[in-house]
C-alpha positions as a printed NumPy array, in Angstrom:
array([[ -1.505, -22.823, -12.869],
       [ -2.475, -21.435,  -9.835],
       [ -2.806, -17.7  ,  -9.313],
       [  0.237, -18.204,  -6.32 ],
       [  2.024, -20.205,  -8.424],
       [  2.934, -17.815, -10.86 ],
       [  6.458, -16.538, -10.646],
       [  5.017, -12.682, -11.808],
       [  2.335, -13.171,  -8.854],
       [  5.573, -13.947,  -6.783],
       [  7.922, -11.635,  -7.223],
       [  5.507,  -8.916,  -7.25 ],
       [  4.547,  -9.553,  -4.414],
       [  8.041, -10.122,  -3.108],
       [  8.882,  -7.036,  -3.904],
       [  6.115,  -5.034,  -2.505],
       [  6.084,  -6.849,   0.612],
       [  9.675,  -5.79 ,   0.571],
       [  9.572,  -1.852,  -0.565],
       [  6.383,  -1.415,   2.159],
       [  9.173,  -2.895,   5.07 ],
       [ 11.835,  -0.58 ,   3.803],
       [  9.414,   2.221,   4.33 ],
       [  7.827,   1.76 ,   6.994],
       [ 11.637,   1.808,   8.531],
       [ 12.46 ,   4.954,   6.742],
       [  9.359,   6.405,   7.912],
       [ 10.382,   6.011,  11.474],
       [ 12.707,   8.649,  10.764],
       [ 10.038,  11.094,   8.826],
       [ 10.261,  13.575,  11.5  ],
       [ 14.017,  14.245,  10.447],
       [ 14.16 ,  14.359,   7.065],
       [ 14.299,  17.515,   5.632],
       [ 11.536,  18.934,   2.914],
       [ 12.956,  17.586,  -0.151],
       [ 13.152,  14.419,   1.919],
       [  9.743,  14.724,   2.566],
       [  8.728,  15.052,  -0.479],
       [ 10.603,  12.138,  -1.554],
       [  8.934,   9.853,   0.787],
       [  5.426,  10.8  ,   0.278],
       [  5.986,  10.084,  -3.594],
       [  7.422,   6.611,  -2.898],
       [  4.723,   5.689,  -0.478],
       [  2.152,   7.247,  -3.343],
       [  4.073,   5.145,  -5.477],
       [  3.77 ,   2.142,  -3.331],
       [ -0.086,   2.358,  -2.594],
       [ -0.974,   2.833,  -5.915],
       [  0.992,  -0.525,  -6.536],
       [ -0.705,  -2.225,  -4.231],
       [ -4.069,  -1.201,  -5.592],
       [ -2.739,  -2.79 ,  -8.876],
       [ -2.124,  -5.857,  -7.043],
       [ -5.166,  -6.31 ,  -4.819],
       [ -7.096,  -5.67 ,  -7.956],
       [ -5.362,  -8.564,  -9.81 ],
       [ -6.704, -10.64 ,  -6.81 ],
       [-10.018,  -8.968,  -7.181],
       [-10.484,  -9.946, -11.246],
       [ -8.956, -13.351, -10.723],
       [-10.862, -16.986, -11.016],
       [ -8.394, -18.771,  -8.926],
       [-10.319, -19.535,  -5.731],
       [ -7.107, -19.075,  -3.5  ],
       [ -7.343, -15.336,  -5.104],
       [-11.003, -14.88 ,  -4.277],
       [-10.008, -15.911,  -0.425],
       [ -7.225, -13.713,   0.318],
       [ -9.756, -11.289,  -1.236],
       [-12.303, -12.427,   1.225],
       [ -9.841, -12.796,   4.145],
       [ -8.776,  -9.308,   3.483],
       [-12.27 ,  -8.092,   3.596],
       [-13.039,  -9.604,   6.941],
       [-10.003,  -8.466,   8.301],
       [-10.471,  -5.294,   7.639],
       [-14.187,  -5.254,   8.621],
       [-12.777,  -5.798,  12.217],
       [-11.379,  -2.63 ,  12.131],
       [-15.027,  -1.538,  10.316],
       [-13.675,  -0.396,   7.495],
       [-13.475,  -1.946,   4.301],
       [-10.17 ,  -2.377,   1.142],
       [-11.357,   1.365,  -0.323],
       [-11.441,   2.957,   2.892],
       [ -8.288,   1.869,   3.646],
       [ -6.598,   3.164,   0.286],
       [ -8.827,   6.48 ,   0.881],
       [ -7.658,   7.041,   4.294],
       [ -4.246,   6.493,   3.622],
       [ -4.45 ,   9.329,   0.778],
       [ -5.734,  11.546,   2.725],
       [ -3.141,  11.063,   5.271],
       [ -0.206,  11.441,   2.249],
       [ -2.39 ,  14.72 ,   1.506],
       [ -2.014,  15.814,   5.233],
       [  1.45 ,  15.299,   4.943],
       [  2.025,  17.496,   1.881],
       [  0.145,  20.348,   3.383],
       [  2.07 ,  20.029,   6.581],
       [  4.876,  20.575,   4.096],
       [  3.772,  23.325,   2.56 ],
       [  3.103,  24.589,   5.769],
       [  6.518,  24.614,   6.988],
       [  7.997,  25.897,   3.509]])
């Protein structure tokens, strides 16, 4: 079986696709919320990139070839914007960290 085929691969995915939507909509709204809000969101979206860490990594360690070329697709994507999958993850922690401290800042 394919590594797309499975219904784990699937429905992960389904579902991350899905919480990442519902946050970025939520987020629109970040400016609003109040600190414990804040707080809230940060932890999902820490939640949520740490997730899809797990799931690029799966992707990474996989044999199926339709696994190695999203890998590679993602890569060259990303090299567009010259920078590559861990530069991505790293940037957007340091832009959760920003966000607590702005927090703290306000507290």
């Amino acid at each position: 079986m394919g590594f797309f085929e499975s219904e784990i691969v699937q429905s992960e995915a389904k579902t991350l696709f899905d919480d990442y939507q519902s946050l970025t909509r939520l987020g629109g709204n970040y400016g609003k919320f109040d600190r414990e809000g804040k707080v809230l969101f940060i932890e999902q979206m820490e939640a949520m990139m740490e997730r899809y860490r797990v799931f690029m990594k799966r992707f990474e360690l996989s044999d199926d070839f339709m696994a190695k070329l999203t890998v590679e697709q993602m890569n060259t994507q990303l090299s567009q914007f010259g920078i590559t999958p861990q530069q991505m993850f790293d940037q957007m922690h340091k832009t959760l960290e920003r966000m607590k401290q702005d927090i703290d800042k306000q507290s």
